[in-house]
FILOTOR-903183 format. One line per 4 residues: their letters; for each residue x, z, y of C-alpha. Coordinates in Angstrom, 2 decimals. Example, Ala and Ser with C-alpha at 12.3 -4.5 7.8 and 13.67 -1.06 7.14 Angstrom:
BEGIN
as> 12.30:7.80:-4.50  13.67:7.14:-1.06;
END
This chain:
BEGIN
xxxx> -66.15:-58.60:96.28  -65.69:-55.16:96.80  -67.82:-55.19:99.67  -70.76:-57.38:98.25;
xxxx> -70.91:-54.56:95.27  -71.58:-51.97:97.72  -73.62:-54.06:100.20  -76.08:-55.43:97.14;
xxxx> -76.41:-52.02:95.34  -80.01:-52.51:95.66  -79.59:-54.99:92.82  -78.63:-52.01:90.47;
xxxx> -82.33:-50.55:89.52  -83.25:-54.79:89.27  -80.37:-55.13:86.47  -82.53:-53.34:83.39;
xxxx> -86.10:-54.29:84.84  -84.66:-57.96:84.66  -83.38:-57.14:81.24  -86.53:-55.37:79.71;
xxxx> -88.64:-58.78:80.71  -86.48:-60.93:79.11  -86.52:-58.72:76.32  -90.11:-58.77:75.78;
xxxx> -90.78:-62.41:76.33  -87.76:-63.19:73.35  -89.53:-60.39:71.19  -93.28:-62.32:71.91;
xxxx> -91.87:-65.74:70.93  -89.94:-64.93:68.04  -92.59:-62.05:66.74  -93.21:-63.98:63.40;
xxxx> -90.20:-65.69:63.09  -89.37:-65.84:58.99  -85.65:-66.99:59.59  -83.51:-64.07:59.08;
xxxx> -80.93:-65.64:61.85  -83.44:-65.45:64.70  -84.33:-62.04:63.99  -80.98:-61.08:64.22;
xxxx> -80.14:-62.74:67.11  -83.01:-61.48:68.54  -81.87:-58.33:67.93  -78.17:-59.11:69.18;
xxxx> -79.38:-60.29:72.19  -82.17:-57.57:73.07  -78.62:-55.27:72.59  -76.63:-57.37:74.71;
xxxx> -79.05:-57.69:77.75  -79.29:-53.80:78.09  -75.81:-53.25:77.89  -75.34:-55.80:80.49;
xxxx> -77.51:-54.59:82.59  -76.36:-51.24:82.48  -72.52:-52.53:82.94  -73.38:-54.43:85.96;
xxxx> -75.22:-51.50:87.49  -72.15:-49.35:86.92  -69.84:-51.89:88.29  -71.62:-52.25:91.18;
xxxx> -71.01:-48.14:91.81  -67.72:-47.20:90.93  -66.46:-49.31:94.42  -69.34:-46.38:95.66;
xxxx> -67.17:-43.71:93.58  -64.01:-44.81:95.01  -65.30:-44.71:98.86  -67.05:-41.31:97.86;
xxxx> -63.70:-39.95:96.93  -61.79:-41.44:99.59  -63.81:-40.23:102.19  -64.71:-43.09:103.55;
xxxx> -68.65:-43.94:102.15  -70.91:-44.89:104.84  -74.29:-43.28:104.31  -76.55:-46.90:104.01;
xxxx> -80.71:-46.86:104.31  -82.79:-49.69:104.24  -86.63:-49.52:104.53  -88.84:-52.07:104.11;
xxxx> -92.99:-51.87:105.17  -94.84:-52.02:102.33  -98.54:-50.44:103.32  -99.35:-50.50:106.31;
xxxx> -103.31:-49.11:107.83  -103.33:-48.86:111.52  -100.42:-46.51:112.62  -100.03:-45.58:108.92;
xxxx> -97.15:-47.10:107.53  -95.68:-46.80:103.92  -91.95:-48.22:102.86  -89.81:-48.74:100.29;
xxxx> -86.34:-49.52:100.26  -82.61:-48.13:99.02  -80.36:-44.66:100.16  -77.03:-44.50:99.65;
xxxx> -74.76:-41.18:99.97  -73.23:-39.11:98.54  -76.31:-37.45:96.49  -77.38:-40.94:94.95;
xxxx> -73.74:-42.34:94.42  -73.42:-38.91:92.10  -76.60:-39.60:90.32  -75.55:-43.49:90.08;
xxxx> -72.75:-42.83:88.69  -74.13:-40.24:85.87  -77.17:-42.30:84.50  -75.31:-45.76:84.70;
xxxx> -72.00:-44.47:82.65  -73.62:-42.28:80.28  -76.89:-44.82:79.41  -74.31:-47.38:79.11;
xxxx> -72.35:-45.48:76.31  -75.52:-43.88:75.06  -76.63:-47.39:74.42  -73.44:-48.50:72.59;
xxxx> -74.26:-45.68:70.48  -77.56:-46.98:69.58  -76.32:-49.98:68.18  -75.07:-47.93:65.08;
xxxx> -78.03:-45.00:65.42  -80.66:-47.82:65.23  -79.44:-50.42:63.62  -81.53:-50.37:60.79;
xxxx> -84.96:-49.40:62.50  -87.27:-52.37:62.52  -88.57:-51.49:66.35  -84.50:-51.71:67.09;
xxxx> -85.53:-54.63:69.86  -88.70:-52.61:71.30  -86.22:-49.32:71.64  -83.49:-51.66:73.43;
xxxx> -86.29:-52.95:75.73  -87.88:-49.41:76.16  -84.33:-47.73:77.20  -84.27:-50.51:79.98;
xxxx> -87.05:-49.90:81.56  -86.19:-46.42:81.74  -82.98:-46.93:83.11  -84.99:-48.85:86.09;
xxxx> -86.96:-46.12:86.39  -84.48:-43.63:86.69  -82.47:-45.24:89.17  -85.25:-46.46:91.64;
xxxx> -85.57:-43.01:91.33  -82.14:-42.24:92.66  -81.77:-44.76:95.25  -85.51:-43.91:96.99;
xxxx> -85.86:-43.43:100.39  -88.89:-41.61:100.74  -91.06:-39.21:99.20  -93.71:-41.43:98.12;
xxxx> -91.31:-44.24:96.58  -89.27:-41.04:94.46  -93.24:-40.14:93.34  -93.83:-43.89:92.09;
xxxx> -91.20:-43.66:90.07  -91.01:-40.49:89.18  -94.15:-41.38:86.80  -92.48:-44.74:85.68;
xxxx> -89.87:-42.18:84.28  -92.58:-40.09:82.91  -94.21:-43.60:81.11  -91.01:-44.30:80.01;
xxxx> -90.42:-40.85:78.52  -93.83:-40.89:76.95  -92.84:-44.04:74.93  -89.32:-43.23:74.08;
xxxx> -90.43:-39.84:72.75  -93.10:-41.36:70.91  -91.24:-44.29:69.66  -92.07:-43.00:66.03;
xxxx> -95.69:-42.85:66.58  -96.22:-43.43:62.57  -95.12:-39.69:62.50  -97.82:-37.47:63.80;
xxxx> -95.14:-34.70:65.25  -93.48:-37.44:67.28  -96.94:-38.56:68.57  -98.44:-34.96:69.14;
xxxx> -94.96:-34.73:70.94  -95.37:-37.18:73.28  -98.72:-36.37:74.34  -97.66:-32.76:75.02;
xxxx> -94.65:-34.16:77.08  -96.85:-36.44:79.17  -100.19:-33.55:79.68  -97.30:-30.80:80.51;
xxxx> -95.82:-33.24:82.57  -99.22:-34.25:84.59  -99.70:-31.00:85.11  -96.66:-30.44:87.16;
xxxx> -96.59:-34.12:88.69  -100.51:-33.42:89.96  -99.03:-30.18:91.86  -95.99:-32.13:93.19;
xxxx> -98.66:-34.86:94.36  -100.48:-32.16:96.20  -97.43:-30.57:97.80  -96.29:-34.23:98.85;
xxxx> -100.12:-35.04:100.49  -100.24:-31.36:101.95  -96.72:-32.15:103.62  -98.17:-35.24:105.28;
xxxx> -101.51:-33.99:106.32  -99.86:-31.06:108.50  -97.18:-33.05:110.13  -97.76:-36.42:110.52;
xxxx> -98.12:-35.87:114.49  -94.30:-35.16:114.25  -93.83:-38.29:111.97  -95.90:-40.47:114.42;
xxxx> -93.88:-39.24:117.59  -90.32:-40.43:115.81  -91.67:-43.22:114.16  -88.69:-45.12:115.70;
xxxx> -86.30:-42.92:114.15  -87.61:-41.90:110.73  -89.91:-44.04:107.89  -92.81:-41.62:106.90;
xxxx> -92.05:-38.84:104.60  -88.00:-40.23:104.15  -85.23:-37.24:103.43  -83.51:-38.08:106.73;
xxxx> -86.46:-37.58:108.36  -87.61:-34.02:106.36  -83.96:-32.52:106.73  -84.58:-33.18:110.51;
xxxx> -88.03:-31.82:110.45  -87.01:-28.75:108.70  -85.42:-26.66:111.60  -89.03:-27.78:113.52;
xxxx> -91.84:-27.16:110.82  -92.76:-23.81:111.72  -94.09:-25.20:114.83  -96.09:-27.23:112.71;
xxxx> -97.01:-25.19:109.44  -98.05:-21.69:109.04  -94.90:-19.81:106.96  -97.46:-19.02:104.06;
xxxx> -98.90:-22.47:104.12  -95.36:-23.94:104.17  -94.68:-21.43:100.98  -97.30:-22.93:99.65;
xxxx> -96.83:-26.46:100.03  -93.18:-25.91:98.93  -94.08:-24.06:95.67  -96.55:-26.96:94.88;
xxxx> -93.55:-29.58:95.54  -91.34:-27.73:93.02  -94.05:-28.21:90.33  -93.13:-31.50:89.89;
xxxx> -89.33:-30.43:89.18  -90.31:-27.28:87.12  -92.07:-29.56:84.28  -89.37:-32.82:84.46;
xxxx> -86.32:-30.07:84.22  -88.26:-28.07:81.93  -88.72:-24.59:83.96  -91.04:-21.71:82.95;
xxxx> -93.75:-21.81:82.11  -93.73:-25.53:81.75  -90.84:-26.24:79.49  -92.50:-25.96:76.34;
xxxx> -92.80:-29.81:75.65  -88.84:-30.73:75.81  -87.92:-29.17:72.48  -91.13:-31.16:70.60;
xxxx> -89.89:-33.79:72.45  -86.28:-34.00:69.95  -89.09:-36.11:68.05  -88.03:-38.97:68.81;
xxxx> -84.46:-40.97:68.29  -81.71:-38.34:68.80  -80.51:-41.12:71.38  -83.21:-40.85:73.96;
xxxx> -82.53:-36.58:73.20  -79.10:-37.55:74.73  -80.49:-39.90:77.19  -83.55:-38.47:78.58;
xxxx> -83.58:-34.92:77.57  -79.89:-34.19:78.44  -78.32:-36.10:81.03  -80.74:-37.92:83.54;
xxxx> -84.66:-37.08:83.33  -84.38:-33.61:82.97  -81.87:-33.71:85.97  -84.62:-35.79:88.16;
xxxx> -86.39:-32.30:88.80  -82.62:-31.05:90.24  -82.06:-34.11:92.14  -85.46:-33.94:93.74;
xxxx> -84.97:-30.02:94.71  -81.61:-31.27:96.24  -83.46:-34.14:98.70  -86.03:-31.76:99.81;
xxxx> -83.10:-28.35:100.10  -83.83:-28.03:103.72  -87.45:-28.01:103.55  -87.62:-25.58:101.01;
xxxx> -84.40:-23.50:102.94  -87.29:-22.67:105.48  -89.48:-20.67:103.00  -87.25:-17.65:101.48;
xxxx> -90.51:-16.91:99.24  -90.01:-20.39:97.55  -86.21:-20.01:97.56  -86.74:-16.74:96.14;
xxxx> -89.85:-18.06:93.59  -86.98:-20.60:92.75  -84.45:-18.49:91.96  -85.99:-16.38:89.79;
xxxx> -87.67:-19.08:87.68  -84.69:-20.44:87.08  -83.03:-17.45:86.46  -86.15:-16.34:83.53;
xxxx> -85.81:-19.47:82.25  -81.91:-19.60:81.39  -82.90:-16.47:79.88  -85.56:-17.06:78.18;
xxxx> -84.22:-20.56:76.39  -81.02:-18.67:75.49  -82.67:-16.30:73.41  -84.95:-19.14:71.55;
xxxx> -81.60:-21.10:71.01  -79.63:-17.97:69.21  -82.53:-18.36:66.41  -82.51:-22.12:66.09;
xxxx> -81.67:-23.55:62.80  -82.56:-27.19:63.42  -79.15:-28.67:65.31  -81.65:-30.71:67.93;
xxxx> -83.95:-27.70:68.48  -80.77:-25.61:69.64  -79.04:-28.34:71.72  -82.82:-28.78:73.35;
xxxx> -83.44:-25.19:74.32  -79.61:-24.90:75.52  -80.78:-28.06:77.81  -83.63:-25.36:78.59;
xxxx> -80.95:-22.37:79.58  -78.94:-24.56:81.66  -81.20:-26.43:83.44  -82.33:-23.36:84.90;
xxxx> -78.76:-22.21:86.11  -78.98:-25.03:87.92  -82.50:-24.14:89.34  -81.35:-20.92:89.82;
xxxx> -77.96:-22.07:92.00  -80.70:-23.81:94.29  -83.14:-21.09:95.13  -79.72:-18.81:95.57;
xxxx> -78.84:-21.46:98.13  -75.81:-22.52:96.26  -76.99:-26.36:96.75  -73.44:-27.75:95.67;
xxxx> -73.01:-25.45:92.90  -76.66:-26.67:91.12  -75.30:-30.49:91.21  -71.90:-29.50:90.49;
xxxx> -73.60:-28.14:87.15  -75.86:-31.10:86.90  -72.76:-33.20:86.91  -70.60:-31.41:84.31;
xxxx> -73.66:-31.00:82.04  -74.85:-34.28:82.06  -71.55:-35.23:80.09  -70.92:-32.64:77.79;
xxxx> -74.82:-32.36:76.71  -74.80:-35.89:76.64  -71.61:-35.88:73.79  -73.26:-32.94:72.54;
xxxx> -76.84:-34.86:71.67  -74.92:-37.83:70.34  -72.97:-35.31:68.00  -75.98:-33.90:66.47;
xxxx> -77.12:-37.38:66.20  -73.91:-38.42:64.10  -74.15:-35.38:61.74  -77.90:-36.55:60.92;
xxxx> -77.17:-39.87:60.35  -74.47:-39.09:58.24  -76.58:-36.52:56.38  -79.02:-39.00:55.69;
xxxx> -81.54:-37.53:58.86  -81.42:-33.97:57.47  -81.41:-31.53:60.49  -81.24:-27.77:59.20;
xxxx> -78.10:-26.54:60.23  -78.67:-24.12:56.70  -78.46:-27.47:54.85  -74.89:-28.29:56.42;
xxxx> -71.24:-26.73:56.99  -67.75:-28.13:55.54  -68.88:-31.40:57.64  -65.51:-31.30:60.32;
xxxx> -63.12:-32.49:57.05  -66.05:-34.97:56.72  -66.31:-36.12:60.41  -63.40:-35.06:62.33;
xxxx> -64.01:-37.11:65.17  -68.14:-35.75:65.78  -66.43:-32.13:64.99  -63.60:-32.28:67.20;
xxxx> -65.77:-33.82:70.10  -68.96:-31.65:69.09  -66.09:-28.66:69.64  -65.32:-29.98:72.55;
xxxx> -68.95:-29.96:73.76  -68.80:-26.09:72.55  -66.12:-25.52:74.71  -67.21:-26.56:77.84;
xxxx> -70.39:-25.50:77.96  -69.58:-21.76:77.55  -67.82:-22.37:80.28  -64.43:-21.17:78.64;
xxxx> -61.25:-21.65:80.87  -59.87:-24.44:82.57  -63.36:-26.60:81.04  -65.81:-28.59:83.22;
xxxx> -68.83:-26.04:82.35  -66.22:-23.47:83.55  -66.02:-24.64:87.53  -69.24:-25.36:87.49;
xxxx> -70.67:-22.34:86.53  -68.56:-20.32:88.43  -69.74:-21.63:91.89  -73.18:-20.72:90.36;
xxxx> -72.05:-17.17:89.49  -70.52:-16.83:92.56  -73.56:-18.03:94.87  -75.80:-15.84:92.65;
xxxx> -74.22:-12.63:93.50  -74.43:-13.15:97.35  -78.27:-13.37:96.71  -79.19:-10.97:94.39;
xxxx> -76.67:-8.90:91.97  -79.78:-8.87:89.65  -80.21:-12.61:89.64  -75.78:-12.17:89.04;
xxxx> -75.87:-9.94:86.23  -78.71:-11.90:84.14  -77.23:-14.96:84.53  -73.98:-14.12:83.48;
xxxx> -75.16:-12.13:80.70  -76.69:-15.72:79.60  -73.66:-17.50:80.09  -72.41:-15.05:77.15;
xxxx> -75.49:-15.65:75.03  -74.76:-19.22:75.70  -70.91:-19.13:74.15  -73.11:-17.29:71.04;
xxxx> -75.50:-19.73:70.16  -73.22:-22.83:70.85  -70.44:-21.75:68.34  -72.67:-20.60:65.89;
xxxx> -74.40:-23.92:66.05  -70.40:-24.96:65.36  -69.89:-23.15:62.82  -72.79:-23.41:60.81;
xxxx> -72.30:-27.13:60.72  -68.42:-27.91:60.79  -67.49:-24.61:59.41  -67.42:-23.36:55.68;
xxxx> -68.06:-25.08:52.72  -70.82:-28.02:52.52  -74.45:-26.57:51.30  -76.68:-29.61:51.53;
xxxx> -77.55:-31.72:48.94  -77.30:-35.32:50.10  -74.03:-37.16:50.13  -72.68:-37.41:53.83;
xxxx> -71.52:-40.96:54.47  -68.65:-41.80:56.70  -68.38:-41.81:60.60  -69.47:-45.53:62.31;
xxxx> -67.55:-46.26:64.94  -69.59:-47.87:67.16  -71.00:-43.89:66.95  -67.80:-42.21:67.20;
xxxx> -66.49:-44.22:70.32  -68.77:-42.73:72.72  -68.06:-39.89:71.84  -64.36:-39.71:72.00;
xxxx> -64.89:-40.90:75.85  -67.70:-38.76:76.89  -65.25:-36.02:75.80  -62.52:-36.81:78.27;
xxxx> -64.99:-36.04:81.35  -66.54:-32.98:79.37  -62.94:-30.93:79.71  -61.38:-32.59:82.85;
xxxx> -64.11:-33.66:85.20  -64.86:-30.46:86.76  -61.01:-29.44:87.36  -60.72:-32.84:88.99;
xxxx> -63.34:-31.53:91.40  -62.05:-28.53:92.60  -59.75:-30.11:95.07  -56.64:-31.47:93.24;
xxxx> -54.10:-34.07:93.65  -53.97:-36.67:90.72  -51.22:-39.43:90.35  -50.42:-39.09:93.89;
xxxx> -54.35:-39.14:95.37  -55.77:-36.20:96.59  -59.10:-35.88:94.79  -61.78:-33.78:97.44;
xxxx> -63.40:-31.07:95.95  -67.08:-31.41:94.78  -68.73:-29.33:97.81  -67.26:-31.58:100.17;
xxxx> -68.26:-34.62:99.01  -71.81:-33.58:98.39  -73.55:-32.64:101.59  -77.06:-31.69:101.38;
xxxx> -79.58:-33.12:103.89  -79.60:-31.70:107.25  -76.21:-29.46:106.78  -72.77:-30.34:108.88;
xxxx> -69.97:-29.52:107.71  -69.67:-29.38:104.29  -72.28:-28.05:101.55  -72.68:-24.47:101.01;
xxxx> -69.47:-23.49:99.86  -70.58:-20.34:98.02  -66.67:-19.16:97.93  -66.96:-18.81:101.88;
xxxx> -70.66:-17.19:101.54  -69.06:-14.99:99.16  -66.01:-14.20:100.74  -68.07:-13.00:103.92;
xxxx> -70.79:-10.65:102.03  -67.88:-8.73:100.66  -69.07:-8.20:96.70  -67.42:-9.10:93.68;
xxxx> -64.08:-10.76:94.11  -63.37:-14.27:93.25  -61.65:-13.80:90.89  -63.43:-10.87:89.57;
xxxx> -66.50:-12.95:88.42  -64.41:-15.60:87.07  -63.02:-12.58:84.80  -66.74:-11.41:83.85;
xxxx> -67.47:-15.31:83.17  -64.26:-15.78:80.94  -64.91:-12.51:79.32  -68.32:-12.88:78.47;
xxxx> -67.95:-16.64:77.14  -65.00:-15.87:75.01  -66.76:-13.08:73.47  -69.71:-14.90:72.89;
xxxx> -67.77:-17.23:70.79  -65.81:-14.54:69.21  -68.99:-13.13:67.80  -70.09:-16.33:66.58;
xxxx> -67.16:-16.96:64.50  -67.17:-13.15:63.38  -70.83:-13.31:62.07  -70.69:-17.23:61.31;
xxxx> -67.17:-17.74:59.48  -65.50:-15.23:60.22  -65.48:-11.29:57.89  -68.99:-10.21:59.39;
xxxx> -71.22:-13.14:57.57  -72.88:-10.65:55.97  -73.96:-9.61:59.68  -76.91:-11.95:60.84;
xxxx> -79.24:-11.08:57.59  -78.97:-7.71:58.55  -79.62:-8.01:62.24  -82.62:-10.19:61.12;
xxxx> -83.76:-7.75:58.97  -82.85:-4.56:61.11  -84.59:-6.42:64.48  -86.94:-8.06:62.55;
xxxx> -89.66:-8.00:65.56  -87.25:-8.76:68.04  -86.14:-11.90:65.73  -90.19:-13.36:64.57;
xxxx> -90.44:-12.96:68.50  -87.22:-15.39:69.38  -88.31:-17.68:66.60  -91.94:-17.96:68.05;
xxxx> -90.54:-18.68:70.79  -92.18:-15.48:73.11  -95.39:-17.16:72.00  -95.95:-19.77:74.66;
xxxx> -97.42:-22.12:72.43  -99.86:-20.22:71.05  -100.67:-19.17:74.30  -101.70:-22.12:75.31;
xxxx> -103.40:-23.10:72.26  -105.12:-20.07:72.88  -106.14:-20.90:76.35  -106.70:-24.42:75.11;
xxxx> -109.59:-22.82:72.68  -111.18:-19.76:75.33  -110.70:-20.90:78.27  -110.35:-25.15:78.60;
xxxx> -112.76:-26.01:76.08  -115.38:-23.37:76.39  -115.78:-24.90:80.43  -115.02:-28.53:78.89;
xxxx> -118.48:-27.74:77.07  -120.25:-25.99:79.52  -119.42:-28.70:81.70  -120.68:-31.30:79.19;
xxxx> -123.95:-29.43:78.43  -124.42:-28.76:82.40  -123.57:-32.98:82.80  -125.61:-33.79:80.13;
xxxx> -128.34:-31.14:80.57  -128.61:-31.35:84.80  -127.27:-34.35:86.03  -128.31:-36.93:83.63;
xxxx> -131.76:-35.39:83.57  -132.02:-35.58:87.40  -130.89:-39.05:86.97  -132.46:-39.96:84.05;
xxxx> -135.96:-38.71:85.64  -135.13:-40.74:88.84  -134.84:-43.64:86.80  -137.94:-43.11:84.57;
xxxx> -139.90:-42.33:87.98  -138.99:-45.83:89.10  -139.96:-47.64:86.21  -143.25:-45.79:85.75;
xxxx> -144.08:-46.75:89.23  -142.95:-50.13:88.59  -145.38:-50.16:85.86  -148.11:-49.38:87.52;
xxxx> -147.54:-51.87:90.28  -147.26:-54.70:87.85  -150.61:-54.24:87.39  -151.51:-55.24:90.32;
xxxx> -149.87:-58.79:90.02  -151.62:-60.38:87.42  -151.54:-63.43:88.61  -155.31:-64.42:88.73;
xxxx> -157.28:-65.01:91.79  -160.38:-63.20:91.29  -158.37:-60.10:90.82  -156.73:-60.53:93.98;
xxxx> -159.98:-61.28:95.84  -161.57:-58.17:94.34  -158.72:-55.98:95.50  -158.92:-57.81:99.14;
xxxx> -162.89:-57.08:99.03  -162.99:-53.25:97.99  -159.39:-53.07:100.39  -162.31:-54.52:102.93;
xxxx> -164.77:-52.24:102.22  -162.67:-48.77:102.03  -161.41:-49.75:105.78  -164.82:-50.33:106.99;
xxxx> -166.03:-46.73:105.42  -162.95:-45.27:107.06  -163.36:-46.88:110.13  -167.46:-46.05:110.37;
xxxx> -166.30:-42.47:109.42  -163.57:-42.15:112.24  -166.40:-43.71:114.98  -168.99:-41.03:113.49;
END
C-alpha cells in the first residue's frame, strides 16, 4: 500500500481538480433548487469533496515524510512529451525529493485543517459551495506547482495559482475594497510574472545548444538539468547577461512572496475571507516565490550581483513591513505585513546563501502564521466581523482557546526560546552574518521589532478589559480545533528538526534532509560556514536573537498592559512624522497612484491620440483610397453594350494616334 502511495503521488494535484468539477456540476444542477434539503446537502457535500481531496493528497505523502526522515526517499522524475516542434520538445510530468515532499507536506496538512475551519467561518455565506469549490482548485494549483518538473510546467501553474488567488481574494466582489483588491493583486502580480516569463525565455534562448547536446539526460529547462548547467553557464552566458536574466527570474518570486517594491497588494488582499488570509497569504502562495528561488539556487549561486540584489531586498523588505506592522490597528492588516517582514527573512537567507535556513523558515512559518490567520479570524467572527484591534481587549477570558493558541503564535514567531520561529531564524541570523554584518545587524534588529508588534497585537486584543461594543459570542469548535493542532507544530516542529532523537528514532536535522539542487553533501549548513569565517559565535547570536525578541515583547506588555500605557500616545504624538509615515505605509501607494496619473496614463493617451490620430488615419485613408478607386471603376461596368463598344472604339482610336505618333 505503502508503496502504491508513493509510486501514484502524481494522483495528489488530480485529488482537488477532481473535486472542484464535481463541485461545479452539483452547484449547476441544483442552482435553483427551492428544497431547503438539497441545498444543504449540496452544501455538505461541496464540504466533504474538498476535504477528501485534501485528506487523500496528504495520505498519499506522509509514507513520503516517513522515507524523508528515514533517509531512505528515492528522488523520483517522470516526464512526459507534451509539445513537441522539430528538435523542440516541451514536458510535463511529477518530481519528487526532498524540496517537494516539504512543500507536500505543508499545503496538504494545513489546507486540510484550514478547510475544516471554513466549515464554521463560512457557514452562513450563501457562496459557501463556490468558496469550497474555489479553495480546490487552488489547492491543484498549488501542488502541480510543487511537484513540476520543469520551468515551463512551474510557470503554467504558477498563473493557475495567481487565477485562483484573484478569485479567492475577490470572493466578496459585492464589496468594492475586496474587488479593487483583487485587481491590484492580479496587475502587481502580472507585473512580476511578465519579468519571470522573460527571465525563463532569456534562459532558453542562450542555452538551448547545451540543452540539445544532453537531450538524453535532461527534459528542457527541468531543475536537474539547470543545477547541472549551473557550474557550465558562463561558457554560455555573459556574467552581466546571466545577472540579468537571473534578476528578471526573481521577479516572479518578489511579487508572489510579496518583496519590495511589489508587496503592496498582499495587505489589500486581507479582503477577502480571513480563511484564504491563512491559506493563501500565509502558508503556501506567498511561499511559491521561496520555493521557486530554492529550484533555481544554483543558477542564481553563479551571479553574486543577484545573490547580493537578493539579499538585500529581502533584507529592506523585513524591514520595511516591520515598521508598517508596529502601527497596525486592524488585527489582519498586522498579521499581513508580519507575512511581509518574514517572507523577506526568508528571501534574505537565500541571497546570503543560507538555502536551508530560508525553507527551514518557510516551514516553521507556514504553521504558526497559518494558526495565527485563523486566530484573527475567530476573534472577528466572534466579534461579529469587527477588526480594530482599538474595538477589542478582555477577549482571552472570552476565548481561551483562540488566546492561548493566538499566544502561542506570538511566541514562536519572535522567535523566543526553545520555539519553532526560534531555530529557524537562527540559521538565518547565523548565515546572514557570514555575508554581510550589515545585512546581520538589520535583520536582527527586525526580529526585535517583530517580538514588538506581535505582542502588542496580543495584548491589545486578549489583554485588558473589553472596549467594543458588540456582544462576542462563544468559540465554535469546528474553529477552535484547528487551531489547537496547528499549535502543536508551531512550538515543537522546529526543535524536532535540529537533529534529535524522539521515542527512540533519531529525527535528521532539517539541513540534511533538504539538499538544494546541484549541492553534495548536505545543504549549506550555515553553522559550518560560520564556524569557518570566524565572526560572531554560535551562541553569541542566539544570545542577540533571544535578547532582542524577549525585549521586544517586554516593551509590548510595558506600553500595552503593562505601567507605561500612557506611553504609545506620547510616542505618537512626540514622533508624530515618523508615525503618519509608518501608517502611510512609506507612501508606496500613493506612489504609484502617482505614477499611475503622470507617467502611465499621460503615455496611455498619447498613445491613444498617436493610434487614433496616425495609424487609423494611414489606414483609414488606405481604405477610403480603395473605395474611391473602386468607385470610379464601377463606372466603367454599366452593363450596357454600347458603352462598352464606345470605350473599345475611342480605346481603338487613342492606340492608333499613339502608334502614328511613335512611327512619326
Amino acid at each position: 500500500m505503502t508503496t502504491w502511495l508513493t509510486e501514484n503521488v502524481w494522483m495528489v494535484p488530480l485529488y482537488p481538480l477532481a473535486a472542484f468539477f464535481l463541485i461545479v456540476l452539483i452547484r449547476a444542477f441544483t442552482w435553483n433548487a427551492e428544497d431547503e434539503s438539497v441545498r444543504k446537502g449540496t452544501r455538505t457535500l461541496s464540504m466533504l469533496l474538498t476535504i477528501a481531496a485534501t485528506l487523500a493528497g496528504l495520505i498519499h505523502t506522509v509514507p513520503l515524510v516517513g522515507a524523508l526522515l528515514a533517509g531512505t526517499l528515492e528522488r523520483t522524475e517522470f516526464n512526459y512529451p507534451w509539445i513537441q516542434a522539430g528538435a523542440f520538445q516541451l514536458s510535463i510530468g511529477y518530481l519528487v525529493d526532498s524540496m517537494s515532499v516539504m512543500m507536500l507536506l505543508v499545503v496538504t496538512f494545513i489546507s486540510l485543517f484550514i478547510q475544516i475551519y471554513t466549515h464554521g467561518y463560512m457557514k452562513h455565506d450563501p457562496g459557501y459551495c463556490k468558496f469550497y469549490a474555489y479553495l480546490a482548485l487552488f489547492n491543484f494549483s498549488m501542488l502541480g506547482l510543487v511537484l513540476a518538473t520543469n520551468l515551463f510546467q512551474m510557470y503554467i501553474f504558477w498563473e493557475l495559482v495567481g487565477v485562483s488567488s484573484y478569485l479567492l481574494i475577490g470572493f466578496w466582489f459585492t464589496k468594492p475594497s475586496a474587488a479593487a483588491a483583487a485587481v491590484k493583486a492580479f496587475l502587481m502580480n502580472r507585473v512580476g510574472d511578465f519579468g519571470l516569463l522573460i527571465g525563463i525565455l532569456g534562459l532558453l534562448v542562450f542555452t538551448y545548444g547545451w540543452w540539445q547536446q544532453h537531450a538524453d539526460q535532461y527534459v528542457l529547462l527541468s531543475f536537474e538539468g539547470i543545477a547541472a548547467l549551473a557550474p557550465e553557464v558562463g561558457l554560455f552566458i555573459p556574467v552581466a547577461t546571466l545577472t540579468l536574466i537571473s534578476i528578471l527570474i526573481f521577479m516572479g518570486p518578489m511579487a508572489k512572496s510579496a518583496q519590495v517594491p511589489l508587496h503592496t497588494w498582499l495587505p489589500d488582499a486581507m479582503e477577502g475571507p480571513t480563511p484564504i488570509s491563512a491559506l493563501i497569504h500565509a502558508a503556501t502562495m506567498v511561499a511559491a516565490g521561496v520555493y521557486l528561488v530554492g529550484r533555481v539556487f544554483p543558477l542564481f549561486e553563479m551571479s553574486s550581483t543577484a545573490m547580493a540584489v537578493i539579499a538585500v531586498i529581502g533584507t529592506i523588505t523585513a524591514v520595511i513591513a516591520a515598521t508598517i506592522a508596529i502601527v497596525q490597528v486592524d488585527i489582519k492588516k498586522a498579521l499581513a505585513y508580519s507575512t511581509c517582514s518574514q517572507l523577506g527573512f526568508m528571501v534574505a537567507a537565500m541571497g546570503c546563501g543560507a538555502f536551508a535556513a530560508g525553507l527551514f523558515h518557510l516551514f516553521t512559518h507556514a504553521f504558526f502564521k497559518a494558526m495565527l490567520f485563523l486566530c484573527s479570524g475567530s476573534v472577528i467572527h466572534a466579534c461579529e466581523d469587527e477588526q480594530d484591534m482599538r474595538k477589542m481587549g478582555g477577549l482571552f477570558r472570552k476565548l481561551p482557546v483562540t488566546g492561548a493558541t493566538y499566544l502561542i503564535g506570538c511566541v514562536a514567531i519572535s522567535g523566543l526560546f526553545w520555539t519553532s520561529g526560534f531555530w529557524s531564524k537562527e540559521e538565518i541570523l547565523i548565515g546572514a552574518v557570514d555575508f554581510s554584518p550589515a545585512i546581520f545587524w538589520t535583520l536582527a534588529v527586525t526580529a526585535g521589532l517583530t517580538a514588538f508588534y506581535m505582542f502588542r497585537s496580543f495584548f491589545m486584543t486578549f489583554g485588558g478589559q473589553y472596549r467594543g461594543e458588540t456582544h462576542v459570542h462563544r468559540e465554535d469548535p469546528v474553529m477552535w480545533v484547528p487551531l489547537a493542532v496547528l499549535a502543536v507544530p508551531s512550538l515543537a516542529i522546529g526543535y524536532l528538526l535540529t537533529g534529535t532523537d524522539l521515542l527512540g528514532v533519531h529525527i535528521p536535522a532539517f539541513g540534511d534532509m533538504i539538499v538544494p539542487p546541484g549541492v553534495e553533501g548536505g545543504a549549506h549548513h550555515a553553522a559550518e560556514h560560520h564556524a569557518a569565517a570566524g565572526a560572531l559565535s554560535h551562541e553569541a547570536i542566539a544570545l542577540i536573537s533571544m535578547a532582542l525578541g524577549y525585549g521586544g515583547a517586554v516593551l509590548a506588555w510595558l506600553m500595552y498592559a503593562g505601567p507605561l500605557k500612557a506611553l504609545p500616545e506620547r510616542v505618537r504624538r512626540m514622533a508624530s512624522p515618523l508615525y503618519i509615515f509608518f501608517t502611510r505605509k512609506w507612501y508606496f501607494d500613493e506612489l504609484y497612484g502617482a505614477f499611475v496619473r503622470r507617467v502611465y496614463l499621460v503615455f496611455a493617451e498619447g498613445s491613444a491620440a498617436f493610434d487614433k490620430g496616425i495609424i487609423d488615419g494611414l489606414v483609414n485613408f488606405t481604405g477610403h483610397s480603395v473605395m474611391g478607386t473602386g468607385a470610379a471603376l464601377r463606372q466603367l461596368q454599366t452593363g450596357r453594350a454600347q458603352t462598352y463598344v464606345a470605350v473599345i472604339f475611342f480605346g481603338v482610336v487613342v492606340l492608333s494616334l499613339l502608334l502614328i505618333y511613335w512611327q512619326l
